[in-house]
Structure formats: structure tokens, C-alpha cells
C-alpha positions as CSV (number, residue, x, y, z in Angstrom):
1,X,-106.0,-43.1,195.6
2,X,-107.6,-46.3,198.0
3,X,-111.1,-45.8,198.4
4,X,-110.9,-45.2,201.8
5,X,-108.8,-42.0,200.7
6,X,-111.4,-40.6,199.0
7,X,-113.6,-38.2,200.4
8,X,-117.2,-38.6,200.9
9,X,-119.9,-36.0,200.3
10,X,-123.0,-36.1,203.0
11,X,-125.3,-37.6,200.6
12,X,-122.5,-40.9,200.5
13,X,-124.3,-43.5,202.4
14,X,-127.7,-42.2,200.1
15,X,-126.2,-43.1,196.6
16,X,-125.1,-46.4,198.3
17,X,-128.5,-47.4,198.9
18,X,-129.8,-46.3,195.8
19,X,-126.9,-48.9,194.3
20,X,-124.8,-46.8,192.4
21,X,-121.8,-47.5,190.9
22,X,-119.3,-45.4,192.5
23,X,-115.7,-43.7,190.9
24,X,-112.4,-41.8,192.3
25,X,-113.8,-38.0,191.0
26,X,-111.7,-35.0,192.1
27,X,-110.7,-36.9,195.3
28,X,-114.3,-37.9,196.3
29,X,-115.9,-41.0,195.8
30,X,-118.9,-40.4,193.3
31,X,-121.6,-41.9,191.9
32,X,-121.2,-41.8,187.9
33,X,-124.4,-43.8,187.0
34,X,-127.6,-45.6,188.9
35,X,-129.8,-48.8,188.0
36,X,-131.7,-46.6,185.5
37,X,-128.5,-46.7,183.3
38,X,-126.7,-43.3,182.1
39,X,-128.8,-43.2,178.5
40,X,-132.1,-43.2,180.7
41,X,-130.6,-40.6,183.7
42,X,-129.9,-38.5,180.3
43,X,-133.4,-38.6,178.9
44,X,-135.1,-38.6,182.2
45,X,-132.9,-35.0,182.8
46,X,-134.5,-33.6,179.5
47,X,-137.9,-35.3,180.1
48,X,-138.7,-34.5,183.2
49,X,-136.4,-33.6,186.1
50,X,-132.8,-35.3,187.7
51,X,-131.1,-35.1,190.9
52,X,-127.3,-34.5,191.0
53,X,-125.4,-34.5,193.9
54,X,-122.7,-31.5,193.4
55,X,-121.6,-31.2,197.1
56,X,-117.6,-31.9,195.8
57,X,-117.8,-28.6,194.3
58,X,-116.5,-25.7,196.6
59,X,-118.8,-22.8,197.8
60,X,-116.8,-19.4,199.4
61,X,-118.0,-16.6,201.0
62,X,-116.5,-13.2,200.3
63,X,-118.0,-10.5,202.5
64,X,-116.3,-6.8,202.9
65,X,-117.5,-3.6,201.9
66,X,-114.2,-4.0,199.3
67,X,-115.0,-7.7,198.1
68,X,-116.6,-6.8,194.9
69,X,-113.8,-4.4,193.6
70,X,-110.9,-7.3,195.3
71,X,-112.6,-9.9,193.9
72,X,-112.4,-8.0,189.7
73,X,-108.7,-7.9,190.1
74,X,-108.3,-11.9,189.5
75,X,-111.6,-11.9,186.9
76,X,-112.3,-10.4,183.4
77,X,-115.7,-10.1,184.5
78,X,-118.1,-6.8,186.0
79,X,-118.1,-8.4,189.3
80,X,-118.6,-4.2,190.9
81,X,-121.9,-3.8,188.8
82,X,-123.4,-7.3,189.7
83,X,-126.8,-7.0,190.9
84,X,-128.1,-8.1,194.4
85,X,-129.7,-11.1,193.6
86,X,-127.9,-12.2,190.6
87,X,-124.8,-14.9,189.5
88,X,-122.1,-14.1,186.7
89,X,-120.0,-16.6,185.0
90,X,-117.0,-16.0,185.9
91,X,-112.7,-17.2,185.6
92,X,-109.6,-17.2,187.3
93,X,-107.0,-15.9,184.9
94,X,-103.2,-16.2,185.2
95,X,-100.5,-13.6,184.0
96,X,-100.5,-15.4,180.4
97,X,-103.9,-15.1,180.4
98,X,-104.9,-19.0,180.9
99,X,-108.1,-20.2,182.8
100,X,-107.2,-21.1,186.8
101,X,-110.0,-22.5,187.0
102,X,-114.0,-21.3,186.2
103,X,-116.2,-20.6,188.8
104,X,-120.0,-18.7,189.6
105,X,-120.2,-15.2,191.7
106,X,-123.5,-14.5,193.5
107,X,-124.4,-11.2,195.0
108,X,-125.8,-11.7,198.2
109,X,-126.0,-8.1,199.2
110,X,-125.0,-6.7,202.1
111,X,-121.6,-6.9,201.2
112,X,-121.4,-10.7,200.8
113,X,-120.3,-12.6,197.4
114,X,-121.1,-16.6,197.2
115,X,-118.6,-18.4,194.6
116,X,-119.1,-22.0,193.6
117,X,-115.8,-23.3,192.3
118,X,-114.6,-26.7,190.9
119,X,-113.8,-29.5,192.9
120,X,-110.4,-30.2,191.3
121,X,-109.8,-26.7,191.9
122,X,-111.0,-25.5,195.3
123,X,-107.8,-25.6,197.6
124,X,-105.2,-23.8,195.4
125,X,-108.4,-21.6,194.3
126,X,-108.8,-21.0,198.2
127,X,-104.9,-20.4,198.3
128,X,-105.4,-17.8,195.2
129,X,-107.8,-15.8,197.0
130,X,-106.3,-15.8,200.4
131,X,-103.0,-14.8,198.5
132,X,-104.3,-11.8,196.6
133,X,-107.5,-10.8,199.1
134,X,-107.3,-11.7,202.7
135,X,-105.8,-8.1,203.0
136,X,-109.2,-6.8,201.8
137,X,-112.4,-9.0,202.8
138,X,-112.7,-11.9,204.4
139,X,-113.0,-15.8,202.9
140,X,-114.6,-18.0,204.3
141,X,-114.5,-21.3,202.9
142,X,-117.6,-23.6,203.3
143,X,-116.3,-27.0,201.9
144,X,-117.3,-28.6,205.2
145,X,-120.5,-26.8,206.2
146,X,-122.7,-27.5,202.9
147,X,-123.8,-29.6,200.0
148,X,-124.8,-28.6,197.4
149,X,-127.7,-30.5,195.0
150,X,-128.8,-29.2,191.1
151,X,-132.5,-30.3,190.1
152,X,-132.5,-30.3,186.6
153,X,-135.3,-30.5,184.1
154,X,-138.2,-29.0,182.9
155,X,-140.0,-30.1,185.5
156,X,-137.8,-29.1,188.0
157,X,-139.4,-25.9,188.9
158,X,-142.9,-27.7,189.1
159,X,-141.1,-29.9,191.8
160,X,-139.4,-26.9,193.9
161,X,-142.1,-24.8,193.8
162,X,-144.2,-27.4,196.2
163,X,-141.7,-26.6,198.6
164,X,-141.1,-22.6,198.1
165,X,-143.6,-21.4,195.5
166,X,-141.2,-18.1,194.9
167,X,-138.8,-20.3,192.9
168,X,-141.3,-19.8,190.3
169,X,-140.8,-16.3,189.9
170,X,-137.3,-16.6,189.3
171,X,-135.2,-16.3,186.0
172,X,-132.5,-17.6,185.1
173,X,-128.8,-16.7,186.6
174,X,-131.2,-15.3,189.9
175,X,-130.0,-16.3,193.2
176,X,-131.7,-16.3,196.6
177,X,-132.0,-17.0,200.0
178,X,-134.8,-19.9,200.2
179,X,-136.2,-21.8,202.9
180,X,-136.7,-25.6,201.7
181,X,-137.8,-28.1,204.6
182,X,-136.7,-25.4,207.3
183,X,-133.0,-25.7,206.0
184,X,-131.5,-22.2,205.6
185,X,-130.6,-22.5,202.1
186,X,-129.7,-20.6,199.0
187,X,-130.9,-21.5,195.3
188,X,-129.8,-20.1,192.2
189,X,-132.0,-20.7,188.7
190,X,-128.7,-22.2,187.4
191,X,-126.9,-25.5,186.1
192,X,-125.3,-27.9,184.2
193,X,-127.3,-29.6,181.8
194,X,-128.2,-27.0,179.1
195,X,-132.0,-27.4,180.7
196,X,-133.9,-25.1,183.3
197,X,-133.1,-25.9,186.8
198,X,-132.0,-25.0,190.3
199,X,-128.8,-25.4,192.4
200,X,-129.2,-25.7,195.9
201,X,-126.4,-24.7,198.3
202,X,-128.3,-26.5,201.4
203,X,-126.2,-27.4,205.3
204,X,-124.5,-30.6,205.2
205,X,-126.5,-32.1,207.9
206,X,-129.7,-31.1,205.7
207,X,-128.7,-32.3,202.7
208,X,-130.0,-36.1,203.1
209,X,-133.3,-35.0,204.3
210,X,-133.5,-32.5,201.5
211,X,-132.9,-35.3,198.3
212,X,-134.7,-37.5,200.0
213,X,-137.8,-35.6,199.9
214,X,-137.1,-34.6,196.1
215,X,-136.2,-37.8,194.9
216,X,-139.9,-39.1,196.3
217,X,-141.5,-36.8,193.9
218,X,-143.1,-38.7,191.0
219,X,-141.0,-36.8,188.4
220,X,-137.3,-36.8,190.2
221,X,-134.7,-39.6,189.4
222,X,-131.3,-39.6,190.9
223,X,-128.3,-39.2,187.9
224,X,-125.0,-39.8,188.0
225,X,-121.8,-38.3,186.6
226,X,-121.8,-40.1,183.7
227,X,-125.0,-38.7,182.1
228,X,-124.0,-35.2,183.8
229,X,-121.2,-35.2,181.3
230,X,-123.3,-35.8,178.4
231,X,-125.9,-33.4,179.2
232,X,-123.3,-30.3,179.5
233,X,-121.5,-31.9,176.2
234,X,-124.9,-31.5,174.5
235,X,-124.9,-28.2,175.7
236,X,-121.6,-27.3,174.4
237,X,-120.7,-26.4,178.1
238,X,-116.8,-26.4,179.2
239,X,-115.4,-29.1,182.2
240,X,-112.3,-27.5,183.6
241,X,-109.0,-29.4,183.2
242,X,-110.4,-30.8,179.9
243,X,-111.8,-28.4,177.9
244,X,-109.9,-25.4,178.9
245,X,-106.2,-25.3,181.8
246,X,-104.0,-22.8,182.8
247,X,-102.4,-22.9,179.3
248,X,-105.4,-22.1,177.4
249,X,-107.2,-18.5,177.1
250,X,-111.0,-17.7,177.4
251,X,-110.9,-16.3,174.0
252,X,-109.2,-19.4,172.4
253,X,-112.0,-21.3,174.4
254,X,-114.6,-19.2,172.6
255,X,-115.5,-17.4,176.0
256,X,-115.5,-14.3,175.0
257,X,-118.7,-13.7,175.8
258,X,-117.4,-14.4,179.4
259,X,-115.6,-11.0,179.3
260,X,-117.4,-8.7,180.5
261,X,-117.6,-5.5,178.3
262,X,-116.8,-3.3,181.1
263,X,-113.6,-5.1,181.4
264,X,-112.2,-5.3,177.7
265,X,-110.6,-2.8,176.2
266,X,-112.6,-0.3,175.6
267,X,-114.4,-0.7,178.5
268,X,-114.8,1.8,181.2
269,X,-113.1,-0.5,183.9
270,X,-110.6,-1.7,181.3
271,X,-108.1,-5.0,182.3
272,X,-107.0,-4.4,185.9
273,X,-107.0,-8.7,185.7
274,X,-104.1,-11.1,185.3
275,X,-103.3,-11.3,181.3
276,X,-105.3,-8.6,180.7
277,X,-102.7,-7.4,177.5
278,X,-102.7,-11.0,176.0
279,X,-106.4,-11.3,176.0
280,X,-106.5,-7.7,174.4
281,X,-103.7,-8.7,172.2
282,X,-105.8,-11.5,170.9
283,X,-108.9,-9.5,170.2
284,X,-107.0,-7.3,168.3
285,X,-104.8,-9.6,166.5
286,X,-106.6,-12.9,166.5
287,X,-105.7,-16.8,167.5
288,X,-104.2,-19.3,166.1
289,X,-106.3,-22.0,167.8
290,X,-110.1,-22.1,169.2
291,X,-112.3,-24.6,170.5
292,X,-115.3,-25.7,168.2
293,X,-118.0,-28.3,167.9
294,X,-117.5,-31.4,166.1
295,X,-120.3,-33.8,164.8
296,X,-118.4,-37.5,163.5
297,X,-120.3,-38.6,160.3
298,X,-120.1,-42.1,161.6
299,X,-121.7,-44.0,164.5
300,X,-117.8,-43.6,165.9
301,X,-117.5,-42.1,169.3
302,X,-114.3,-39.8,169.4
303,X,-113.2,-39.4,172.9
304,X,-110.6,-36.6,174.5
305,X,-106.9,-36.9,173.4
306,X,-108.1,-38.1,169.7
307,X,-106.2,-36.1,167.3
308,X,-107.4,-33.9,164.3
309,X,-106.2,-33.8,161.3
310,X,-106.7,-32.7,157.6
311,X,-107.8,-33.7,154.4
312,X,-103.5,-34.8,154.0
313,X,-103.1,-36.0,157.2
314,X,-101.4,-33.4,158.7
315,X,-102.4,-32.6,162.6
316,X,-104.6,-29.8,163.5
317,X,-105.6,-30.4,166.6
318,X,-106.9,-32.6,169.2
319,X,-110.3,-33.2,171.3
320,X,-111.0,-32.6,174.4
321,X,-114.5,-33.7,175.3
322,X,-116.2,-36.2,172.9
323,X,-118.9,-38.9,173.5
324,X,-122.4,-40.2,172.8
325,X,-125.0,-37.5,172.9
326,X,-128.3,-39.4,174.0
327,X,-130.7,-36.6,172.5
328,X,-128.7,-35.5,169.5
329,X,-128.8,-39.1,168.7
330,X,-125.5,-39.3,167.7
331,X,-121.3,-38.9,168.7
332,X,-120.5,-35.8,169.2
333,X,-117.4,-33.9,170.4
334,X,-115.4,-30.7,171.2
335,X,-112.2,-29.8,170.0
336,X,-109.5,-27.7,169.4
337,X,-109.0,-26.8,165.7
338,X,-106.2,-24.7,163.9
339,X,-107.9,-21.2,163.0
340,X,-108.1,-21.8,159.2
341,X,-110.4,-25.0,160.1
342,X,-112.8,-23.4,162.5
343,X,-115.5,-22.0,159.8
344,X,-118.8,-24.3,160.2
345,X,-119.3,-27.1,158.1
346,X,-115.5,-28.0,157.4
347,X,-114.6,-31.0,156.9
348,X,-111.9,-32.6,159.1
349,X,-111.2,-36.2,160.6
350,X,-110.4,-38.1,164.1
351,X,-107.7,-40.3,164.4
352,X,-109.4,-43.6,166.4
353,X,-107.2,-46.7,167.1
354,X,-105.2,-45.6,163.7
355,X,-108.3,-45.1,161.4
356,X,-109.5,-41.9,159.9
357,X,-113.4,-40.6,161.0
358,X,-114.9,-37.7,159.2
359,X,-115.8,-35.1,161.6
360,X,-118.1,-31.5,160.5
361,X,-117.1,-28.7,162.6
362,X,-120.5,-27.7,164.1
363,X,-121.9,-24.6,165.5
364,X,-122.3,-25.3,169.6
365,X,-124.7,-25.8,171.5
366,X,-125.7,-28.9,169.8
367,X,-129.1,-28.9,171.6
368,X,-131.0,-25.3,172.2
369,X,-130.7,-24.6,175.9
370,X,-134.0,-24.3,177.6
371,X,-133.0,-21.7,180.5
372,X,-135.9,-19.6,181.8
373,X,-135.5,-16.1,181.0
374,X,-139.3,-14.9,182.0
């Protein structure tokens, strides 16, 4: 795709004068790294506090006195019993029981759900929902209307707090309407990164004003995607269409924490989701594949596609997200593994331009998260 095919969020003509390098992401043109360099946009994140711009993601209303229990028939997930107030992790699942796609559902009350979805994703997500739900709420897709910005960092809630002190008093996954500059906007005690944070769903034609006011705070540098890729790798966090598809399940993703218990089954709202019976079938019988963490004993980065294999050579499986973790210190990747080679601590190699790099199957997330429970 040209450059001048790619879509631009409104915060475009902001990361060009903060001079940084730009890349084709999801059909937008994004910044992946500024002057500060992605290693120092890593360490600043964990340090102190970064500013992503997220506005390629897509954000949907639902609203309909049915929306909650229309919205549980595509998702293994308690959407009906979601608190006002509150944000669930959430997938799309397809009649084999793959991932469509992962997204985040807020409770606004009143009726109203807010989903953040992936960029990649967001029209045949849209298409998915107006398919199976038009008939019972309404969708209102806001891909147009608002950007949306993540402060990450432990001092990010020092920083938000200047401009609404009641961000303070939230906990992590809480989601509220909050006025920030006079711009009608809606912040969730979320992210990316593994650290505490906020994401701000904010009006386009805010948004500028908005970042430019947070990135004049002493402890606020702007980060690109490059070091947002390393943070949620530290974190042991999934990126749709590389760490999980349409052909992989959440339970082979080790997401089974994702399903709610109400909706397993022996829960009291049982299935009632695409691939409900392969996901139970699975529980019940087991995988023959999962994802895992993988440490390489060498200074070796192992990047996606670099295939696994065992102490004879023979092919167990493949990576799918692998790098340089800045505060690990070290390479680190994610994989998926052959069931008999997911304990911890096995041993296993990479394949990397034809040589053999021992790998340790590690327990995930490779850094402790930092969220803020209260």
C-alpha cells in the first residue's frame, strides 16, 4: 500500500513533528519509534510514564436493553453480569472455536456497551456484529468520531490525576466517563504494556490538544510501536494475527482464564457461543499444542516464523512473537510447543538462519505486571 493509501489517525501531523519514523500498520500510517530510540521509549514506559497513540484501533457502541445478552452469543465471556463501570477481556470465536479477533467490553450503563477492537480487525468485526445483532441493539461504529491515547507507566496516574483527580481512585479494568481539558471522554485503568495506566477514548478533534498537553508533562515521552511491542512481549500479552488467528483456540493460547466460568461447562450460562463443544471438548480431553514462554540461552534474538524443534531435530513447533526484552535484559519469545514440551524449564531449540539456539520454556509473564488493584 502507497503511503498516500494509508490512513492517518488525528494525532498524524503531531508524530510528524515530533520526527518519527513512520510504517504501513493495519492500513494506517504509524509511528513505530521516536528520536529517543525504541530501548529508551521501553525504559521510559517502565520508568516513568509513555504516550501511545492507539486511535487505529476501533471503538463500538452497543446500546439496547438486549445488548448485553446479544452481545454473549459471539463471546465465551459473562458479558450479562458485567458491572456498570467495569471492562472484561473478551474474543470473537468462530464455529471451530478459533479467535476472530480479541477485543475489550465496557459497561457503560444505561444500556450501552463500549468495545475496543483491533485495527486489522475492525471492519469484518463491524460486519460480524451487524450480521449476528443489528436485529437486537444497535451498533454504532465510532472509527471516525474518536482517538484513542494509552498513558502508560507508573507515573501515569500522577500525570492524569492533575487533570481529573478521580482517576486516582480507580482500579484496574474500571472504566468511566471523565472530563479531561473539557473533552467528553472516557478512560479505562487499562493497557498494553504489563504496567499501570489509562486508555483514553477522547473526540478526534480533541485528541491533538489532549497529547499535547500530556506530553508537556515533565514525566511523559511519546513511544512508538516498536517499544509497544516489547512491552506487551515482556508482559507475555497476545497481538492478534500473530500470536493467536481464526485457526487457533483460546485454550491452545493459554486463555483459559479468558472464559468466563459462567460460560464453560458447568457453568450456569453454559456455551450458547460459536465452538462452544470444541472448547469443552478440549477441557475435557486436552490439546495437542499450547502457546508458552520461551527464554533463548544465547544473546540470539528468535523472531516469529522460527521453528522449534527437539533435542533430535524433529519440529515441534514454531514462534510467533520473539524479540529483545529491554528490562528482562535479554531475547525473549513466544511460541507454540507440542504438548509433551510445554512443562517449564524444558529444554528446546530455535532454528535461526540454519543454526540451532537453546531455548527454556518459561513460565509468562516474563516481567510481574504492575496493574493497580487498590
Amino acid at each position: 500500500m502507497s503511503t498516500e493509501q494509508l490512513l492517518k489517525t488525528p494525532l498524524h501531523a503531531l508524530h510528524l513533528e515530533l520526527g518519527a519514523r513512520m510504517v504501513p500498520f493495519a492500513g494506517y500510517d504509524m509511528p513505530v519509534q521516536y528520536p529517543l530510540g525504541v530501548m529508551k521509549e521501553h525504559q521510559h514506559t517502565r520508568e516513568q510514564a509513555g504516550l501511545f497513540d492507539v486511535s487505529h484501533m476501533g471503538q463500538i457502541r452497543l446500546t439496547g436493553a438486549d445488548a448485553a445478552r446479544a452481545l454473549e452469543t459471539l463471546v465465551p465471556v459473562d458479558i450479562i453480569d458485567l458491572p456498570v463501570g467495569m471492562q472484561r477481556y473478551a474474543m470473537f470465536t468462530n464455529e471451530q472455536g478459533g479467535i476472530l479477533d480479541d477485543l475489550m467490553v465496557a459497561n457503560l450503563g444505561n444500556d450501552e456497551l463500549f468495545l475496543v477492537v483491533n485495527a486489522a480487525c475492525k471492519d469484518q468485526d463491524l460486519a460480524h456484529l451487524r450480521k449476528h445483532l443489528s436485529a437486537h441493539c444497535e451498533i454504532q461504529p465510532l472509527f471516525e468520531d474518536r482517538a484513542l491515547l494509552a498513558l502508560q507507566g507508573p507515573a501515569a496516574v500522577e500525570v492524569l490525576q492533575r487533570l481529573a483527580p478521580q482517576v486516582a481512585n480507580m482500579t484496574f479494568m474500571q472504566f468511566a466517563p471523565v472530563k479531561l481539558l473539557g473533552a467528553d471522554c472516557y478512560v479505562s485503568r487499562s493497557g498494553y504494556t504489563g504496567e499501570d495506566g489509562f486508555e483514553i477514548s477522547v473526540p478526534a478533534e480533541q485528541a491533538e490538544g489532549l497529547a499535547r498537553h500530556l506530553l508537556a508533562e515533565p514525566q511523559v515521552q511519546a513511544i512508538g510501536l516498536g517499544a509497544r511491542d516489547s512491552l506487551r512481549l515482556e508482559a507475555g500479552l497476545c497481538l492478534y494475527g500473530h500470536d493467536m488467528n481464526a485457526s487457533t483456540t483460546p485454550i491452545e493460547a493459554s486463555l483459559l482464564w479468558a472464559i468466563s466460568k459462567a460460560r464453560r461447562a458447568d457453568g450456569p450460562r453454559a456455551g450458547g457461543f460459536p465452538g462452544a463443544e470444541t472448547l469443552f471438548a478440549q477441557q475435557q480431553h486436552g490439546i495437542s499444542r499450547k502457546r508458552v514462554g520461551l527464554l533463548p540461552q544465547e544473546r540470539t534474538p528468535v523472531r516469529e516464523g522460527a521453528e522449534i524443534v527437539d533435542a533430535n531435530g524433529t519440529v515441534i513447533g514454531t514462534v510467533c512473537s520473539g524479540g529483545f526484552g529491554p528490562t528482562l535484559g535479554a531475547p525473549l519469545a513466544m511460541g507454540y510447543l507440542d504438548i509433551a514440551f510445554t512443562a517449564v524449564d524444558s529444554e528446546v531449540w530455535a532454528i535461526v538462519r540454519g543454526k540451532r539456539v537453546p531455548m527454556k520454556v518459561s513460565k509468562m509473564p516474563f516481567i510481574a505486571p504492575r496493574y493497580y488493584r487498590g
